[in-house]
C-alpha positions as CSV (number, residue, x, y, z in Angstrom):
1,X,0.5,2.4,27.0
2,X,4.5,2.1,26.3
3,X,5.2,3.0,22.7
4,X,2.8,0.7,21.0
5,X,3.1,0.1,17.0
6,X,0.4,1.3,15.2
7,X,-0.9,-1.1,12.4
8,X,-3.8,0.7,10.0
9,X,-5.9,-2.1,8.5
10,X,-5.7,-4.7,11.3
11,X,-8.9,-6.7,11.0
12,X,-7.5,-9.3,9.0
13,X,-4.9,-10.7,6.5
14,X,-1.3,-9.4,7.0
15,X,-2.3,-7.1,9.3
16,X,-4.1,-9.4,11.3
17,X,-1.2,-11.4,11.5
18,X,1.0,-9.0,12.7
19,X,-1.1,-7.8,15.1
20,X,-1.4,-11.3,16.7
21,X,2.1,-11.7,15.9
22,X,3.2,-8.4,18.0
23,X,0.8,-9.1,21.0
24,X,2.6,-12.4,21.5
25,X,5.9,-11.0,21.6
26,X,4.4,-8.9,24.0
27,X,4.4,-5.4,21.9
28,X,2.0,-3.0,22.7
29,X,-0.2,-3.1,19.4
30,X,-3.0,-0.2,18.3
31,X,-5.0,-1.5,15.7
32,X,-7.3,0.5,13.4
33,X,-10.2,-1.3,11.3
34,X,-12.8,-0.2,8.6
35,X,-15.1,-2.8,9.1
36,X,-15.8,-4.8,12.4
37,X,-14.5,-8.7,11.5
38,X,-14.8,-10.8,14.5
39,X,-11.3,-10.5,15.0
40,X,-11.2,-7.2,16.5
41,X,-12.9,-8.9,19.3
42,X,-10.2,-11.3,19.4
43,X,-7.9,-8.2,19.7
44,X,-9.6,-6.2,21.9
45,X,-9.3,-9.5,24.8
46,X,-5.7,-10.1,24.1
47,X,-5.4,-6.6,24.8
48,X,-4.8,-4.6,21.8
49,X,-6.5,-1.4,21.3
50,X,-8.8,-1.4,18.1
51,X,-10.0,2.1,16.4
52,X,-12.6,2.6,13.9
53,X,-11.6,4.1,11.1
54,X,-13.7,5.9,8.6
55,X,-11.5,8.2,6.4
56,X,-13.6,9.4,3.9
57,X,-12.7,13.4,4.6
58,X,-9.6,14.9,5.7
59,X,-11.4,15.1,9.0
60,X,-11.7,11.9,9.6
61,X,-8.2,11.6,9.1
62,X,-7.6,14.5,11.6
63,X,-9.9,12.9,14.2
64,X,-8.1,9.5,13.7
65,X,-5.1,11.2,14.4
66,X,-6.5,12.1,17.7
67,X,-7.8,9.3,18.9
68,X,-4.4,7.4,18.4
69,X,-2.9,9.9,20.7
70,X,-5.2,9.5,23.3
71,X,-4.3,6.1,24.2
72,X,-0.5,6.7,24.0
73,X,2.1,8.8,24.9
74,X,4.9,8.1,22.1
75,X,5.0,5.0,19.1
76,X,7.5,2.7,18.3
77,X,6.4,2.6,15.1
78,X,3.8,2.7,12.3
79,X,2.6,0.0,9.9
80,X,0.8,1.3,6.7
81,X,-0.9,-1.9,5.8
82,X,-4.6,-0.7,5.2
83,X,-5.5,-1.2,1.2
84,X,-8.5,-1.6,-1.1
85,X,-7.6,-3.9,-4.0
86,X,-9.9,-2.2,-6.2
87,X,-9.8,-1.8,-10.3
88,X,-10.8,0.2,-12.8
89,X,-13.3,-2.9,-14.7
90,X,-15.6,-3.1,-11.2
91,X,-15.7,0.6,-10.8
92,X,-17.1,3.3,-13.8
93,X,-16.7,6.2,-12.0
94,X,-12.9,6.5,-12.7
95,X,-12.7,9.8,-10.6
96,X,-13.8,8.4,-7.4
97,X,-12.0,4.9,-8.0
98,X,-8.8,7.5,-8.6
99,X,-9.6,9.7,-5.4
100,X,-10.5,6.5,-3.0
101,X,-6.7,4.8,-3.8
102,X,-5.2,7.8,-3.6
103,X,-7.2,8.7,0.0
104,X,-6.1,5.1,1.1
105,X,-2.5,4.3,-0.2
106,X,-1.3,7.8,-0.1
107,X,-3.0,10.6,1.6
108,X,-4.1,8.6,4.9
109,X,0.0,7.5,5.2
110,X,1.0,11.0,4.3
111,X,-1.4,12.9,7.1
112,X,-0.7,9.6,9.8
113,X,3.2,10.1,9.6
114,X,3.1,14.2,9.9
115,X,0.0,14.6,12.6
116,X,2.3,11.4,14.8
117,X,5.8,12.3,13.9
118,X,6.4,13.4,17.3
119,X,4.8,10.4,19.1
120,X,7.1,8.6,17.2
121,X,10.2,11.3,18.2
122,X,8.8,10.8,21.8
123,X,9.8,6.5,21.6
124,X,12.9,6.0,23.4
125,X,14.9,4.7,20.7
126,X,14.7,5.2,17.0
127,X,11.2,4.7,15.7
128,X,10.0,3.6,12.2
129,X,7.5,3.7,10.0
130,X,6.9,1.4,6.9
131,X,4.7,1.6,4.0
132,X,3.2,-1.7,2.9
133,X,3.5,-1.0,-1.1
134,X,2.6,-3.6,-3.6
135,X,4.8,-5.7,-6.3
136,X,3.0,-3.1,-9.1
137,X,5.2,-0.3,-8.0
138,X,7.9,-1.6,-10.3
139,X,5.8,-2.8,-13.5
140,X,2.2,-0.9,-13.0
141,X,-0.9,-2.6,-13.4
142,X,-3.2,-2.5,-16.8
143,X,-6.0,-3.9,-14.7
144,X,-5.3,-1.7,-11.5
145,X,-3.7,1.7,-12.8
146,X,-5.4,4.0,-10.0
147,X,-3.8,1.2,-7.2
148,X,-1.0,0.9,-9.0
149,X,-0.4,4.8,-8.8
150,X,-1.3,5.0,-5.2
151,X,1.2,2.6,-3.9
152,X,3.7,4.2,-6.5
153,X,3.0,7.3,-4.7
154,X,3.3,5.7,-1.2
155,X,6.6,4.0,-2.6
156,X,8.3,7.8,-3.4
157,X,6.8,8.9,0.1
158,X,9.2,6.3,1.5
159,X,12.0,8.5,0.4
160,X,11.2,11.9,1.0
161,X,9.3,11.2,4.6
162,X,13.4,8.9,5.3
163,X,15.2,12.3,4.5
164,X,13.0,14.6,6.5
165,X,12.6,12.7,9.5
166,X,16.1,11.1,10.4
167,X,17.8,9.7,12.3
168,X,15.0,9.6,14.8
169,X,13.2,7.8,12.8
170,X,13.6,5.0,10.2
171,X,11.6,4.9,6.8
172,X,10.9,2.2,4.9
173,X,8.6,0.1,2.3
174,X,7.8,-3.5,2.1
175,X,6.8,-4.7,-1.5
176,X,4.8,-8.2,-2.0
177,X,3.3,-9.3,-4.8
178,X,1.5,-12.8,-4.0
179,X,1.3,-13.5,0.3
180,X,-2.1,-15.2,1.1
181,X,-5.0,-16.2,-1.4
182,X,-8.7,-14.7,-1.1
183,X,-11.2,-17.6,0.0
184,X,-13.1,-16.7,-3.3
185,X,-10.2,-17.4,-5.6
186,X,-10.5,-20.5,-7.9
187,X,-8.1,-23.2,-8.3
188,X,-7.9,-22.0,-12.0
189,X,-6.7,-18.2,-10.4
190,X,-4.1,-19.7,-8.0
191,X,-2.6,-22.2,-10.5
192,X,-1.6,-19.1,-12.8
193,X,-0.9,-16.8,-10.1
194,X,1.7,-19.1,-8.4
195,X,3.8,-19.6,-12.1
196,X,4.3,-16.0,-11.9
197,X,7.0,-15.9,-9.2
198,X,10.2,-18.1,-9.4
199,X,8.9,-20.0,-5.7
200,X,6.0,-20.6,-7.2
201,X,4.2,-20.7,-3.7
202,X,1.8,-19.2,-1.5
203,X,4.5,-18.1,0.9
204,X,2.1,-16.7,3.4
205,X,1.9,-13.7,5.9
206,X,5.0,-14.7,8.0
207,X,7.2,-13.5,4.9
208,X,6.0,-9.9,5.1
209,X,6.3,-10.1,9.6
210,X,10.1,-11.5,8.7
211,X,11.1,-8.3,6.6
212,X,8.9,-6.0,9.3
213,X,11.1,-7.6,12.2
214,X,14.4,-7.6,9.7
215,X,13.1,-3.5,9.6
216,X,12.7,-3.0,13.2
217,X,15.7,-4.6,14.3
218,X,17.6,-2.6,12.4
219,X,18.9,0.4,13.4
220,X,20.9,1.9,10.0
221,X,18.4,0.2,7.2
222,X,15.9,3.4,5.6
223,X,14.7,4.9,2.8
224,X,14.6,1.5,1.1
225,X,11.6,-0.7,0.1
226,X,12.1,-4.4,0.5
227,X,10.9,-6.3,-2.2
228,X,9.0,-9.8,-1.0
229,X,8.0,-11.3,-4.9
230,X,9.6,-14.5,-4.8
231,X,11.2,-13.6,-7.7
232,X,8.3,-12.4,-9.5
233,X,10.7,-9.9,-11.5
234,X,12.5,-12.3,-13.2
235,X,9.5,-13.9,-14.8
C-alpha cells in the first residue's frame, strides 16, 4: 500500500467521516478501531484496512505500532482523532479516569508519532501529522479537568513533535468545540449547546475534513493548532 494516512479512532463520527471521505478521493486509508461498529465492515469492502486497537499497556501500543507497519511501507500522514469524552462526575476513581485520558489523548499520540516517524520520513513528499485537540485547551473544563488536561498535553506535543521533526514532516492540531451531536442528547442539551458559539449551528464533520485538507495541502503551515469553535471564544 502507497503511503496511506493513518486515522486512530475510525469507527465512527469524525473519523468515520474522514475515512469515507479519504477512500473516495482515492487515498490509501488505515483505520484503527476500539470497538467493532458496523462500519468497519463498511471499510474493510471499500478497501481500507481496519486494526484493532486495544491500548491498555504500553505494549499494546508497541504491538499497534507493528501491525501498522506491516501493511505499509511509508505514511502520508497521521490523524490523532481517537478520544474518550469521559468526566470526572461518571467516574470515582479519579486516578484511573486521570491515567485512561492521559493513555488516550497523550501517550498513544506520543508513542504513534516516535515508533512511525520514519514511515512518515519514508512518504515521498512532506508528511504530517495532526492532533485532533478539543475547544477546552484554551479555557479547561470544570466538568472534564482529566480530558481537558490530556488534549492540553496533546496540544503542547503539537509544538515540540513540529520542531523535532521538520521539514520532513508537518505538525499540526485541529481544535473543535461543537461538530456533530450524540443521538442521546436532548433537545434541551442542543438548544444551550448551539448559543455558545457565534454560528450557533451544528456545523458538522466536513468542517474538521476542510481544515485537515487546508493542513495537507499545505506545504509551509506547522506547529499551529487550527481552531474550528464557530466563534465559541467570543462568547
Amino acid at each position: 500500500m502507497s503511503s496511506p494516512v493513518l486515522i486512530t479512532g475510525g469507527a465512527q463520527r469524525i473519523g468515520l467521516a474522514l475515512a469515507q471521505h479519504l477512500i473516495a478521493e482515492h487515498v490509501p486509508v488505515i483505520v484503527t478501531y476500539r470497538t467493532r461498529h458496523e462500519s468497519i465492515d463498511t471499510l474493510e469492502a471499500a478497501g481500507a484496512i481496519c486494526l484493532p486497537a486495544d491500548i491498555r499497556t504500553d505494549e499494546d501500543i508497541a504491538q499497534l505500532v507493528s501491525r501498522v507497519q506491516q501493511h505499509c511501507t511509508s505514511l502520508r500522514a497521521i490523524v490523532h482523532n481517537a478520544s474518550s469524552w469521559d468526566c470526572e462526575e461518571l467516574n470515582a476513581d479519579w486516578a484511573t479516569l486521570f491515567d485512561n485520558m492521559m493513555r488516550i489523548h497523550a501517550k498513544l499520540p506520543y508513542l504513534l508519532n516516535l515508533g512511525l516517524v520514519d514511515f512518515l520520513e519514508a512518504h515521498d513528499g512532506i508528511a504530517d501529522i495532526i492532533h485532533i485537540t478539543d475547544y477546552v485547551v484554551e479555557k479547561g473544563s470544570p466538568k472534564h479537568i482529566a480530558y481537558a488536561a490530556s488534549k492540553a498535553a496533546l496540544d503542547n506535543m503539537t509544538r515540540s513533535f513540529s520542531a523535532r521533526f521538520a521539514p520532513k514532516i508537518k505538525v499540526n492540531a485541529i481544535a473543535p468545540s461543537l461538530i456533530i451531536f450524540n443521538e442521546h442528547d436532548t433537545p434541551d442539551y442542543k438548544a444551550k449547546t448551539l448559543k455558545k458559539s457565534l454560528m450557533g449551528i451544528e456545523p458538522g464533520c466536513q468542517e474538521v475534513i476542510n481544515s485537515i485538507e487546508l493542513i495537507l495541502n499545505s506545504r509551509y503551515i506547522t506547529g499551529r493548532s487550527i481552531p474550528v469553535d464557530g466563534g465559541r471564544h467570543l462568547k
